[in-house]
DOZAVEX-555291 format. One record per residue (C-alpha): x, y, z; residue number from 1; residue in one letter. Coordinates in nm, 3 decimals, decimal comma, padded with zeros to 5 digits. Layout:
BEGIN
<dolum xx="X" yy="Y" zz="Z" i="NUM" aa="A"/>
...
***
This chain:
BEGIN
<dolum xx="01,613" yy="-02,116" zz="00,629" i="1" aa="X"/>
<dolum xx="01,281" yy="-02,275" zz="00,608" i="2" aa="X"/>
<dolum xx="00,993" yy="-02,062" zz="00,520" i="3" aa="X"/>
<dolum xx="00,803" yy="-01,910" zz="00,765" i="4" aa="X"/>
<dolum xx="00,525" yy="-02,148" zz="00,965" i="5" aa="X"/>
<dolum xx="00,348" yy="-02,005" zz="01,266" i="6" aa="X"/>
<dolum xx="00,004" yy="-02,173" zz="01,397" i="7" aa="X"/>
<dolum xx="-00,297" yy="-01,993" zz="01,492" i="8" aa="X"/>
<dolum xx="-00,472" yy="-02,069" zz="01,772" i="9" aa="X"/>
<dolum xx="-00,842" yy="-02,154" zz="01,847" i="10" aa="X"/>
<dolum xx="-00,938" yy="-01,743" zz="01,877" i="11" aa="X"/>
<dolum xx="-00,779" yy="-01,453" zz="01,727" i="12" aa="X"/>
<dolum xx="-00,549" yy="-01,268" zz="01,956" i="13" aa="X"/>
<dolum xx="-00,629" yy="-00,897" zz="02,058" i="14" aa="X"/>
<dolum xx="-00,279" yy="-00,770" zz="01,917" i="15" aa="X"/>
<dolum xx="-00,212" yy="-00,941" zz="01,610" i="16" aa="X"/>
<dolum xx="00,106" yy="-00,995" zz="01,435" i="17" aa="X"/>
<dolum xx="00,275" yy="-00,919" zz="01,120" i="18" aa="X"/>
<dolum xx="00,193" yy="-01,231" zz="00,946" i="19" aa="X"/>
<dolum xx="-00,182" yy="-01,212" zz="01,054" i="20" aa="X"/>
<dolum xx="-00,184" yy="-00,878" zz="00,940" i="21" aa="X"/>
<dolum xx="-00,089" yy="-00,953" zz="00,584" i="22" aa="X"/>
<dolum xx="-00,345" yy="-01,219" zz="00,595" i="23" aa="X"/>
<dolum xx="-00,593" yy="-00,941" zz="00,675" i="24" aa="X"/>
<dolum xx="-00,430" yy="-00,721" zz="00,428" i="25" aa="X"/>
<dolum xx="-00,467" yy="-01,024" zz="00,129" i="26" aa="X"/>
<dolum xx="-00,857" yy="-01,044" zz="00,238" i="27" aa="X"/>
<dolum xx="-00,914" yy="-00,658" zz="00,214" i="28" aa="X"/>
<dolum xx="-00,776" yy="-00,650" zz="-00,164" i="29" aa="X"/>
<dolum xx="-00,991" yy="-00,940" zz="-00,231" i="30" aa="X"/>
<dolum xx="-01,330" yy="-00,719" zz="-00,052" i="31" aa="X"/>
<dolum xx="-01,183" yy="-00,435" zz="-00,278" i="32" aa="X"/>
<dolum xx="-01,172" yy="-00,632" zz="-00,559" i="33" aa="X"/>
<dolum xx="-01,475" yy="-00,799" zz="-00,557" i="34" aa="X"/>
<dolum xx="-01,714" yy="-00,487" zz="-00,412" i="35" aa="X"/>
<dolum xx="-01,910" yy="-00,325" zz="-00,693" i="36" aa="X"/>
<dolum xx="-02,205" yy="-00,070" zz="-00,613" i="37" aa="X"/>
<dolum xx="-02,368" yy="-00,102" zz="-00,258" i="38" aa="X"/>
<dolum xx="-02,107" yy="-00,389" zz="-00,179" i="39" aa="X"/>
<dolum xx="-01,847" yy="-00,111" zz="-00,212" i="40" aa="X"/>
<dolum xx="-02,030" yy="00,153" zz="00,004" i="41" aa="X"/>
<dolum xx="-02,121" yy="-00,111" zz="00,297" i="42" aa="X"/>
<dolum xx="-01,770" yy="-00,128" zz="00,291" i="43" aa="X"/>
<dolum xx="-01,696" yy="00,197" zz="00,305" i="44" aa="X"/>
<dolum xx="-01,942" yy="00,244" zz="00,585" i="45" aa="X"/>
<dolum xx="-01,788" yy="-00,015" zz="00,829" i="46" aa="X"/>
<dolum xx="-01,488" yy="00,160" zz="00,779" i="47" aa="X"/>
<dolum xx="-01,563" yy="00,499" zz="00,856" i="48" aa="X"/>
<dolum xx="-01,803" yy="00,398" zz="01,183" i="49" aa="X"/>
<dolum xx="-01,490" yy="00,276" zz="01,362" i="50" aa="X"/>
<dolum xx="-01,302" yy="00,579" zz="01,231" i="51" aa="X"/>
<dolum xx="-01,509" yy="00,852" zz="01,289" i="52" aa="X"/>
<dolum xx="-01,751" yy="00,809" zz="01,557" i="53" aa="X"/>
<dolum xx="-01,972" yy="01,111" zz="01,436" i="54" aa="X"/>
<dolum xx="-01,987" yy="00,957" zz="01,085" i="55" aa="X"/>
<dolum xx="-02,350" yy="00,933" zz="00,923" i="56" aa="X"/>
<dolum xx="-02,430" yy="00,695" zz="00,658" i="57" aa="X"/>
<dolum xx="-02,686" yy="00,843" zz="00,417" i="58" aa="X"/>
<dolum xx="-02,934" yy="00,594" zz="00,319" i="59" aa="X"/>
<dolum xx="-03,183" yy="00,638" zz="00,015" i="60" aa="X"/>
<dolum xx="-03,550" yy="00,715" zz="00,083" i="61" aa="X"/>
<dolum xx="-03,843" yy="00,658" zz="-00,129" i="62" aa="X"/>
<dolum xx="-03,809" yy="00,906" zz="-00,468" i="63" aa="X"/>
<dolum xx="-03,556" yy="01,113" zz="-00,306" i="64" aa="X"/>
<dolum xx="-03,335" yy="00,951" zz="-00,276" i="65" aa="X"/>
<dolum xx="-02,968" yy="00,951" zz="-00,079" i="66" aa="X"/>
<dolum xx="-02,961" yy="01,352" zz="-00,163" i="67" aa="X"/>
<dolum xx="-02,654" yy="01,321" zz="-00,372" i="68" aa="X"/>
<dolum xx="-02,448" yy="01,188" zz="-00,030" i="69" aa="X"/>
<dolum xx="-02,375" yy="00,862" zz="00,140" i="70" aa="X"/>
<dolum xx="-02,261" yy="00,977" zz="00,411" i="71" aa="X"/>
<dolum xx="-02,135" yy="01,303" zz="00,627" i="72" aa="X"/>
<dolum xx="-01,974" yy="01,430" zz="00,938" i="73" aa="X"/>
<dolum xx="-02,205" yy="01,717" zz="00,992" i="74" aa="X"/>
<dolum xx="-01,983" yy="01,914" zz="01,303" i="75" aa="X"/>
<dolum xx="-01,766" yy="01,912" zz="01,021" i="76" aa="X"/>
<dolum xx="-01,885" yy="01,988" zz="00,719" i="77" aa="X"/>
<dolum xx="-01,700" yy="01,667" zz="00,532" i="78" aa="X"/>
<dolum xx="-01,935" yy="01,470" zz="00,275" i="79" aa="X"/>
<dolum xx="-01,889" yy="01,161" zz="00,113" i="80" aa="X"/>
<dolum xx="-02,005" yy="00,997" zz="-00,222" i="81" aa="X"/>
<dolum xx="-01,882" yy="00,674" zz="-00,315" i="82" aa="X"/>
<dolum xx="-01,806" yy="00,506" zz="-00,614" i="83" aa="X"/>
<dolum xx="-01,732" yy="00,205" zz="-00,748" i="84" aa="X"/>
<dolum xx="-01,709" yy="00,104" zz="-01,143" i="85" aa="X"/>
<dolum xx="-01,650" yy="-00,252" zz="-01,216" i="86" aa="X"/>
<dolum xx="-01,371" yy="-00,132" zz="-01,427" i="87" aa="X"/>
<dolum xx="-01,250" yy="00,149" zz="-01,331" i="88" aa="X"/>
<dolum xx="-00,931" yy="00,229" zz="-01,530" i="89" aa="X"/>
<dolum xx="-01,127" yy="00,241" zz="-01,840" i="90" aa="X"/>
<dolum xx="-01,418" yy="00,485" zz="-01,705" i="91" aa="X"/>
<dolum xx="-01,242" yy="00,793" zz="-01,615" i="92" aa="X"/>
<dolum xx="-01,463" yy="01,008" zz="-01,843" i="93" aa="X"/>
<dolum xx="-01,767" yy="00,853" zz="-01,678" i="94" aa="X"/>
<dolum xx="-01,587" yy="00,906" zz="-01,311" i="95" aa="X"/>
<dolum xx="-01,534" yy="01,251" zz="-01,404" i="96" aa="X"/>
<dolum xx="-01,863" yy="01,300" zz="-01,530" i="97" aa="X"/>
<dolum xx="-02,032" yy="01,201" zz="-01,268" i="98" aa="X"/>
<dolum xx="-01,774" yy="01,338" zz="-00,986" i="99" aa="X"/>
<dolum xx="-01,920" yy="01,687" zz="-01,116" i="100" aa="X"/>
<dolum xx="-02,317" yy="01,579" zz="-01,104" i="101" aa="X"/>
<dolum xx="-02,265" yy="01,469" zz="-00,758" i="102" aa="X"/>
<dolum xx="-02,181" yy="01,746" zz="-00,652" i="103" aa="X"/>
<dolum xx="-02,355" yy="02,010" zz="-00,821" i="104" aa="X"/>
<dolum xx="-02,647" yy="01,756" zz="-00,670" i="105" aa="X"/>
<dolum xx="-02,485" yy="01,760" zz="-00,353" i="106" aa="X"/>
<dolum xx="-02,493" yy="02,138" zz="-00,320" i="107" aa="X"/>
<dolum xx="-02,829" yy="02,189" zz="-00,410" i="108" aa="X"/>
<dolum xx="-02,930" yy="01,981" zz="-00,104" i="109" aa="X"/>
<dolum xx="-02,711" yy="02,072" zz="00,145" i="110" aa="X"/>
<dolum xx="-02,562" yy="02,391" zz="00,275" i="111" aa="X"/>
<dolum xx="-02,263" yy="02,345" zz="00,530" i="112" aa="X"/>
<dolum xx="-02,052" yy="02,119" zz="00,250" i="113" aa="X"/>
<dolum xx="-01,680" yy="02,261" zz="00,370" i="114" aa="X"/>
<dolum xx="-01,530" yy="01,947" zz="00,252" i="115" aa="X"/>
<dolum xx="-01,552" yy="01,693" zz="-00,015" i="116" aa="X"/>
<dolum xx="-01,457" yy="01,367" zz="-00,088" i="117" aa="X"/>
<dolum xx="-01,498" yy="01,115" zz="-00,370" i="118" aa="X"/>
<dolum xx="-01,452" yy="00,772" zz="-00,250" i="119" aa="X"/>
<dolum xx="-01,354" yy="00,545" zz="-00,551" i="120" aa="X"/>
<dolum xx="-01,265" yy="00,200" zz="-00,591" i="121" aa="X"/>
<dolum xx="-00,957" yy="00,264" zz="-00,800" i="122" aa="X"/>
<dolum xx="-00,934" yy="-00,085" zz="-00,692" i="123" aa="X"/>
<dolum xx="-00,570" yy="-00,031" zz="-00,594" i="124" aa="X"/>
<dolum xx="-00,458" yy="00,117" zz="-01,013" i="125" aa="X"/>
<dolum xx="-00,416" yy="00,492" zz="-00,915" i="126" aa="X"/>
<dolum xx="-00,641" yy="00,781" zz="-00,983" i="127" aa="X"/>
<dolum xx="-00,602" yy="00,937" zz="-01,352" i="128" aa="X"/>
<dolum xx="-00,468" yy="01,276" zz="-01,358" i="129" aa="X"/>
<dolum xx="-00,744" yy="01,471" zz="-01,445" i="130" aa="X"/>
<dolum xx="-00,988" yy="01,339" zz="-01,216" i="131" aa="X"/>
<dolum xx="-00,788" yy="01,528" zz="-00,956" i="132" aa="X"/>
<dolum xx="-00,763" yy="01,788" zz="-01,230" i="133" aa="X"/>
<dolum xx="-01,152" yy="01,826" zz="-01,174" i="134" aa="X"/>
<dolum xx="-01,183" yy="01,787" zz="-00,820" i="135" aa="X"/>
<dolum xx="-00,954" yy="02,053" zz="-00,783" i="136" aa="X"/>
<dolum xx="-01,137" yy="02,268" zz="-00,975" i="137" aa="X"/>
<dolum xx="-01,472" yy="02,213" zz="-00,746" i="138" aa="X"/>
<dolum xx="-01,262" yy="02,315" zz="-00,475" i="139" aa="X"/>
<dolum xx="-01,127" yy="02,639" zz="-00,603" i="140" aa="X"/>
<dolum xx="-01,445" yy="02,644" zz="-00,759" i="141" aa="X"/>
<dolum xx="-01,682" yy="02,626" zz="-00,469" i="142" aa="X"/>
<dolum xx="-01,407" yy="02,739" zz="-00,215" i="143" aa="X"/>
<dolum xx="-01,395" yy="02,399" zz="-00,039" i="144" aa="X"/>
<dolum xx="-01,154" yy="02,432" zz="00,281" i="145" aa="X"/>
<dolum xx="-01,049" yy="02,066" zz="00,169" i="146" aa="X"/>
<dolum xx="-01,144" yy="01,840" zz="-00,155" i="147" aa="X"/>
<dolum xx="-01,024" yy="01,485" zz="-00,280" i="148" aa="X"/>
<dolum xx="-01,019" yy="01,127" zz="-00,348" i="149" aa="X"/>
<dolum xx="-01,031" yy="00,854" zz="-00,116" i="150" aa="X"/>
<dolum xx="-00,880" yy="00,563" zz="-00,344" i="151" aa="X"/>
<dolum xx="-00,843" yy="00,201" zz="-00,189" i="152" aa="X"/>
<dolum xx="-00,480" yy="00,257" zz="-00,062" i="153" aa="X"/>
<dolum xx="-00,676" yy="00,524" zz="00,181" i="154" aa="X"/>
<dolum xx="-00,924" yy="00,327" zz="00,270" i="155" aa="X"/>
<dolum xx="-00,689" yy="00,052" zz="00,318" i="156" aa="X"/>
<dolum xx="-00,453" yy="00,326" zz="00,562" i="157" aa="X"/>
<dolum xx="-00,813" yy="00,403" zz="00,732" i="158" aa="X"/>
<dolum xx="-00,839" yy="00,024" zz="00,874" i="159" aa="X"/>
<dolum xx="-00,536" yy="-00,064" zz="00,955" i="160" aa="X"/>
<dolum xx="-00,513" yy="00,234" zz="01,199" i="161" aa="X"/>
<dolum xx="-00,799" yy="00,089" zz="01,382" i="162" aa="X"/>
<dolum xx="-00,759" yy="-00,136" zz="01,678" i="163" aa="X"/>
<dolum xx="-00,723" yy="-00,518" zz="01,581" i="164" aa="X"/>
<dolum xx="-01,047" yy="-00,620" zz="01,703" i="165" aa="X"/>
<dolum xx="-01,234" yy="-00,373" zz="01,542" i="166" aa="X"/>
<dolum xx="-00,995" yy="-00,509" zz="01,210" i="167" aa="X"/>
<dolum xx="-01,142" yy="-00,794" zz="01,229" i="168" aa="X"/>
<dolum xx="-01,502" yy="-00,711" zz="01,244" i="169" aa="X"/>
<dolum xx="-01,469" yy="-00,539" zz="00,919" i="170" aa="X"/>
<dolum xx="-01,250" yy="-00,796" zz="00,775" i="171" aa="X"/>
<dolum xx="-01,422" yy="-01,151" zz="00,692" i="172" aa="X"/>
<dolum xx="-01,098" yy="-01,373" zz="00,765" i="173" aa="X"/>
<dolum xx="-01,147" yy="-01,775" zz="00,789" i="174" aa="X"/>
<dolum xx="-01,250" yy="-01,969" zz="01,031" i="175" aa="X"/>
<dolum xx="-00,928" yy="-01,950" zz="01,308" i="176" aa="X"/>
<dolum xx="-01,079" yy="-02,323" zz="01,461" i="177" aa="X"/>
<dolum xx="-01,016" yy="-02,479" zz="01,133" i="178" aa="X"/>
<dolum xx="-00,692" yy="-02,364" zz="01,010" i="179" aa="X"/>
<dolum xx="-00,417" yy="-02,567" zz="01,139" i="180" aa="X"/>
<dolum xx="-00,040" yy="-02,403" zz="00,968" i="181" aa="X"/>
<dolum xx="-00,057" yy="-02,103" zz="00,770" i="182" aa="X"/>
<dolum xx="00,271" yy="-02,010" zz="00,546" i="183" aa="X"/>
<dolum xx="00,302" yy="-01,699" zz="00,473" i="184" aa="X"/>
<dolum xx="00,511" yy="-01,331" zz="00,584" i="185" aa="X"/>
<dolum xx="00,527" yy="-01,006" zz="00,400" i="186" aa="X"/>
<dolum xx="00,844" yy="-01,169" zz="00,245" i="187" aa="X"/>
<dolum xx="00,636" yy="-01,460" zz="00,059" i="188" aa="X"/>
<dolum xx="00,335" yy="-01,164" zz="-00,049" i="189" aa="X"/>
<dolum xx="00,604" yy="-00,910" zz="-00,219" i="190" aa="X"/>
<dolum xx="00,783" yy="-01,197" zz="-00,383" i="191" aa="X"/>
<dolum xx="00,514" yy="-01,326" zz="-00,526" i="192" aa="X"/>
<dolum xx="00,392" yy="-00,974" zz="-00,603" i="193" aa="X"/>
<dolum xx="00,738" yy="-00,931" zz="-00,853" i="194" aa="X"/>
<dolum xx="00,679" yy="-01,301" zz="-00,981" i="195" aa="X"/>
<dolum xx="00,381" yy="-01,182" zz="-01,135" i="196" aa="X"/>
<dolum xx="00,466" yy="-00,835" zz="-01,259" i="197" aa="X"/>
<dolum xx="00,429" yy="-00,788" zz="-01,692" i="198" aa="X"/>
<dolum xx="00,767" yy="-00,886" zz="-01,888" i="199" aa="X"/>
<dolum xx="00,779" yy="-00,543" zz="-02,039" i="200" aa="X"/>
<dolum xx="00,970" yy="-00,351" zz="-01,763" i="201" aa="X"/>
<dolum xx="01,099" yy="-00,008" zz="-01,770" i="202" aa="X"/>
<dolum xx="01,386" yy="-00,036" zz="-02,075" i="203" aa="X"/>
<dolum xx="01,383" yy="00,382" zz="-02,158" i="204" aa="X"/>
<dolum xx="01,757" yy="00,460" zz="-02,195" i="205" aa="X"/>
<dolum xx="01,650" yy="00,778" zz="-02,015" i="206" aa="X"/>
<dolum xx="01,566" yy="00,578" zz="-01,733" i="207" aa="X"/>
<dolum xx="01,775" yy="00,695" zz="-01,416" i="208" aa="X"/>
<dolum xx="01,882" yy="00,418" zz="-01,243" i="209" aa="X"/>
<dolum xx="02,036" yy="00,423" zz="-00,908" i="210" aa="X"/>
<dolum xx="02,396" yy="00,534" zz="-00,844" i="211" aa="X"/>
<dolum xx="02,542" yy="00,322" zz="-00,630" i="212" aa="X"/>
<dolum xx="02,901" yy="00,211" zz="-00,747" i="213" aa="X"/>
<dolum xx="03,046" yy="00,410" zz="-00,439" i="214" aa="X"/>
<dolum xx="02,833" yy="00,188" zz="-00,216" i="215" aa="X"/>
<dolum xx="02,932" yy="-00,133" zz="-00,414" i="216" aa="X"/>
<dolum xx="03,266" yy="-00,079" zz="-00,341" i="217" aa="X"/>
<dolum xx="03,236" yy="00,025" zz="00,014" i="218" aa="X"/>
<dolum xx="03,097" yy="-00,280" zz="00,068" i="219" aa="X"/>
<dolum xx="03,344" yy="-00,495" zz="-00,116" i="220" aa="X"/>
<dolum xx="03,072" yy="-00,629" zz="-00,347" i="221" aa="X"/>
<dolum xx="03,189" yy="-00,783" zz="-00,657" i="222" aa="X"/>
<dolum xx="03,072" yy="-00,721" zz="-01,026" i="223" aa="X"/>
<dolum xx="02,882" yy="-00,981" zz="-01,040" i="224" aa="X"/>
<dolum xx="02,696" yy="-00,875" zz="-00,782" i="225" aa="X"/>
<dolum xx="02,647" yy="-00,546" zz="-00,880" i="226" aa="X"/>
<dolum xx="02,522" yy="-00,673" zz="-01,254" i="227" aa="X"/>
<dolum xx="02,265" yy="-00,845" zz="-01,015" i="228" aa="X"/>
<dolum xx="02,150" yy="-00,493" zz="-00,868" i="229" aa="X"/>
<dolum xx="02,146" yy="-00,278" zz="-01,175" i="230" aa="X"/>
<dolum xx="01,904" yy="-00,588" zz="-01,331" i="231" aa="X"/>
<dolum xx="01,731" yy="-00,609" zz="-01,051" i="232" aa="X"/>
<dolum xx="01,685" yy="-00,208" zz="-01,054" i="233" aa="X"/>
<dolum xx="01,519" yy="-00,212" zz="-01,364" i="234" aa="X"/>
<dolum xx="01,213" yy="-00,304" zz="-01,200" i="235" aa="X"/>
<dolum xx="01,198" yy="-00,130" zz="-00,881" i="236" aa="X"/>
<dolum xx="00,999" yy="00,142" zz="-01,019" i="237" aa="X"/>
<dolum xx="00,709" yy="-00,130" zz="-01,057" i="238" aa="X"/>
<dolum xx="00,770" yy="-00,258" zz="-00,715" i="239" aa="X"/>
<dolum xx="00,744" yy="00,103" zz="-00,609" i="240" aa="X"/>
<dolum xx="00,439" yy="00,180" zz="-00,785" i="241" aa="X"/>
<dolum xx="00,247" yy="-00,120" zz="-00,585" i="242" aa="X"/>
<dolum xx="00,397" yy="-00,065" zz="-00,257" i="243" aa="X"/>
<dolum xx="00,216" yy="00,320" zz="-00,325" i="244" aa="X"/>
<dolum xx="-00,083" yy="00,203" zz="-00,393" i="245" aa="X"/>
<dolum xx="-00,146" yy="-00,009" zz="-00,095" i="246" aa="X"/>
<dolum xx="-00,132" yy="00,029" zz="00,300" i="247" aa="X"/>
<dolum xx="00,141" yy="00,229" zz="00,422" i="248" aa="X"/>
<dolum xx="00,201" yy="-00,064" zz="00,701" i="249" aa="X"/>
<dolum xx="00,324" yy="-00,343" zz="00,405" i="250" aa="X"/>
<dolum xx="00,628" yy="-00,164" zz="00,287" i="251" aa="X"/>
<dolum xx="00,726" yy="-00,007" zz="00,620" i="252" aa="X"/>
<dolum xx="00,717" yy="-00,406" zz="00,777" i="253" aa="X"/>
<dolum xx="00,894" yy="-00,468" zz="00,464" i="254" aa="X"/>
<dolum xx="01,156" yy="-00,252" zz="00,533" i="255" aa="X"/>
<dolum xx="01,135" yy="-00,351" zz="00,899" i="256" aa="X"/>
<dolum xx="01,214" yy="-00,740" zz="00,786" i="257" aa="X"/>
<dolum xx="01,457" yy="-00,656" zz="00,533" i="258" aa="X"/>
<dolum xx="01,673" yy="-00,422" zz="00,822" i="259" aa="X"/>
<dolum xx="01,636" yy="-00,719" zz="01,047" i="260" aa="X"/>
<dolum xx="01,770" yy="-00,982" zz="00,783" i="261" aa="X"/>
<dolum xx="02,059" yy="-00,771" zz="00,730" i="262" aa="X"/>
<dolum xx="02,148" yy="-00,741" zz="01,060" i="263" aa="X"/>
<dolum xx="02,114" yy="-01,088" zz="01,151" i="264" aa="X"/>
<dolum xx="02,308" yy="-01,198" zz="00,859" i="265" aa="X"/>
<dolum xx="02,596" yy="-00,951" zz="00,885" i="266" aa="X"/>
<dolum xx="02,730" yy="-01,069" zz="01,221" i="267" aa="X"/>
<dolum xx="02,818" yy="-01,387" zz="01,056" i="268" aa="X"/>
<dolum xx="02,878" yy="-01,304" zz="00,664" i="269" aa="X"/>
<dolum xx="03,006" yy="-00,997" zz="00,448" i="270" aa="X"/>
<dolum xx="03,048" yy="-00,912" zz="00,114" i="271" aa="X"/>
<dolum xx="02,917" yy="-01,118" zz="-00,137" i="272" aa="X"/>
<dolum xx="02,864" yy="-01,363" zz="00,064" i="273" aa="X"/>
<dolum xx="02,630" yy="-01,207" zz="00,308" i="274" aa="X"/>
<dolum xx="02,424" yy="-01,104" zz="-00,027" i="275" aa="X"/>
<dolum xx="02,379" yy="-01,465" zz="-00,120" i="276" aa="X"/>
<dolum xx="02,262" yy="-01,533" zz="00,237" i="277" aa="X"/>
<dolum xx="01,997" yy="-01,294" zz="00,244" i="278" aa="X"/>
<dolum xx="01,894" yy="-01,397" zz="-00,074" i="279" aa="X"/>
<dolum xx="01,897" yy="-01,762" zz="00,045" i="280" aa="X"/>
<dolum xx="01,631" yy="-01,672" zz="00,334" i="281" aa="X"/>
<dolum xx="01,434" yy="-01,474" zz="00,198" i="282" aa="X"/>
<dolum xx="01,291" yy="-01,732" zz="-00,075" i="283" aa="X"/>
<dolum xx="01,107" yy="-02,051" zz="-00,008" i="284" aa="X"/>
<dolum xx="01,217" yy="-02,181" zz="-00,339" i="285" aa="X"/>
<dolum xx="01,605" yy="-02,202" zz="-00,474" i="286" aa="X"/>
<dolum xx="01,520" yy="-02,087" zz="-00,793" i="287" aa="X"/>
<dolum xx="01,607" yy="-01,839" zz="-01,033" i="288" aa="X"/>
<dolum xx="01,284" yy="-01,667" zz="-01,054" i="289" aa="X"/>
<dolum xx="01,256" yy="-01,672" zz="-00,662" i="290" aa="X"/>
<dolum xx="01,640" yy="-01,504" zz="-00,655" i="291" aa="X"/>
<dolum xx="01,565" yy="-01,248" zz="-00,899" i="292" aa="X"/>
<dolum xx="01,226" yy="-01,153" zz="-00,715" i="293" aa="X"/>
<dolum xx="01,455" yy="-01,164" zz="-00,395" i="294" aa="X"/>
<dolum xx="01,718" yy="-00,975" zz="-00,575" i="295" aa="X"/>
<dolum xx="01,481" yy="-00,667" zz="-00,662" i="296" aa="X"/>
<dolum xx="01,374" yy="-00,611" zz="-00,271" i="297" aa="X"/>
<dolum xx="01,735" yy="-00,588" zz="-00,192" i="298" aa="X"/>
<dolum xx="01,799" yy="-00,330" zz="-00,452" i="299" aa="X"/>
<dolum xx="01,522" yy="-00,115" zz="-00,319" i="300" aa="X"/>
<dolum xx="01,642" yy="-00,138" zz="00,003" i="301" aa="X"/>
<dolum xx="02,025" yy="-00,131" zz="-00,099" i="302" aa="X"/>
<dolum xx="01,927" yy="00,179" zz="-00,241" i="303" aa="X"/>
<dolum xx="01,767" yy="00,387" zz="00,042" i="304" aa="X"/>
<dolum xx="02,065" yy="00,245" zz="00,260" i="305" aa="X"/>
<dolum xx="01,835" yy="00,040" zz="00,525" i="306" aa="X"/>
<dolum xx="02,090" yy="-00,266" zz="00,413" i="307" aa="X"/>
<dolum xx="02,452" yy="-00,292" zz="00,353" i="308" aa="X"/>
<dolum xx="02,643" yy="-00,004" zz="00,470" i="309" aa="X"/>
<dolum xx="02,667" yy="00,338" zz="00,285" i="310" aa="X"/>
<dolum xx="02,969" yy="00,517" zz="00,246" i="311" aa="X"/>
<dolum xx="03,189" yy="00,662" zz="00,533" i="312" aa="X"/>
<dolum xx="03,088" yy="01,043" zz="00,370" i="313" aa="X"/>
<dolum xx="02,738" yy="00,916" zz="00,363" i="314" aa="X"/>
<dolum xx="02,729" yy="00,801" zz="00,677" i="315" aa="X"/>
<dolum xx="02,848" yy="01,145" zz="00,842" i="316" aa="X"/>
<dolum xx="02,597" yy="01,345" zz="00,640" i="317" aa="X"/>
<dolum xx="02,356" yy="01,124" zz="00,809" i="318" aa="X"/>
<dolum xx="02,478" yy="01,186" zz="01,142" i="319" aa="X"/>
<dolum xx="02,500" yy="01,547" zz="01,082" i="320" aa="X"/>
<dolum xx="02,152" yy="01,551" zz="01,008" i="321" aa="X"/>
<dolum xx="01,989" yy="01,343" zz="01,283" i="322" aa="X"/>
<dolum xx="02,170" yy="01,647" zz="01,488" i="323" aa="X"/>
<dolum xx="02,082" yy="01,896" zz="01,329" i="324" aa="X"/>
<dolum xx="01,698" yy="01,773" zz="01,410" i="325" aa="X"/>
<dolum xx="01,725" yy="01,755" zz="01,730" i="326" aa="X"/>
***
């Protein structure tokens, strides 16, 4: 199967779809990765006008300043002070530090704080442990009805909830007039995602890797193949850890394309076979590294059952569930 080629037209279409989405999705990590300081906040202000219409943005005046708070929802009581270190996984002392200024400045200067958030540009790494150590402390502290971070992966959630136009008026995406083909699906980003994770994957003999030999041989899959998945498995808690850390929308279309691949592909193949086909259109490239980028989606997705078939057993306690909650 050739890779995926769709071409966009003269002007943007109201209702975008997936593949314009992970376009949009490529250009907000770049924004995030690029937006220090103010850069960050204007960000963080375009946002939050589209997604909360009562949303103030606190602006600095002459020696007083911003007030310790860029911005509020006053019916509310919710304040925001943002963040942004141009390294921040090696500033947590200073984050933490300064988390605890804010808001002691914060409270000095206003009275109806109820909420409390810390917008940070963990620029998609995670939030160390004890800053949420300390922010839960100002909220048991201070008795806060709510308190917390909002990392990128939020921020990231926040915009792609928003109607597409209003997407792309906070997202600078090229020119539409002057691009002619554009390659790409949420296929081609996660692949190349695992072609550039570190060598130095999860080895611990503690490790708990999936158990899935009743499933194997359900499906008539052969040992080869299932060398293929427990290799393949050894990464998937780094393919987890990124698919956390960004929009929730990536890995459910992910799931979405790998459910439809399987589907379409079963009619026609089983067995090993049908895991070499999948394999074979999922990748632009026959090559190894391409396969065993391939091969590592499939195991996630082996795994949580959305392809190949689980067990009959399995497959009643499903059932039996999906009753039970209705």
């Amino acid at each position: 199967m050739p890779q995926l080629v769709f071409t966009i037209v003269p002007k943007w279409s109201i209702n975008m779809n997936v593949n314009e989405k992970v376009l949009c999705h490529k250009q907000f990590k770049l924004l995030i990765y690029e937006s220090n300081g103010s850069a960050f906040e204007q960000l963080f202000t375009k946002i939050m006008n589209y997604c909360e219409p009562e949303f103030q943005q606190i602006k600095p005046w002459g020696n007083i300043g911003d007030r310790k708070c860029d911005g509020r929802i006053s019916s509310k009581g919710i304040y925001y002070q943002v963040y942004s270190p141009e390294n921040p996984d090696n500033q947590y002392p200073d984050t933490i530090k300064k988390l605890k200024i804010d808001f002691i400045g914060l409270q000095e200067h206003w009275s109806d704080i109820q909420e409390y958030y810390f917008v940070f540009n963990d620029k998609f790494l995670g939030i160390n442990a004890d800053c949420l150590k300390a922010i839960d402390e100002i909220k048991k502290k201070y008795h806060l009805r709510n308190a917390g971070f909002i990392t990128a992966k939020e921020l990231e959630n926040k915009l792609f909830q928003l109607e597409d136009d209003k997407i792309l008026a906070i997202i600078s995406v090229p020119n539409p007039a002057d691009i002619t083909v554009l390659e790409f699906s949420v296929l081609d980003e996660i692949i190349k995602i695992i072609l550039d994770f570190p060598s130095n994957t999860n080895t611990d003999d503690n490790m708990n890797l999936p158990d899935w030999n009743e499933k194997i041989q359900f499906n008539g899959l052969s040992e080869v193949t299932k060398t293929f998945l427990n290799n393949a498995a050894l990464w998937l808690h780094q393919l987890n850890k990124y698919l956390d850390r960004h929009a929730d929308f990536l890995a459910e279309e992910l799931c979405k394309k790998m459910r439809e691949l399987y589907q379409t592909e079963k009619k026609n193949y089983s067995q090993d076979e049908l895991f070499l086909k999948m394999i074979q259109k999922m990748i632009p490239k026959q090559t190894k590294t391409f396969q065993d980028a391939a091969i590592v989606i499939i195991a996630k997705y082996f795994e949580t059952c959305d392809v190949f078939e689980p067990p009959i057993k399995d497959t009643q306690l499903m059932m039996n569930f999906k009753l039970l909650s209705l």
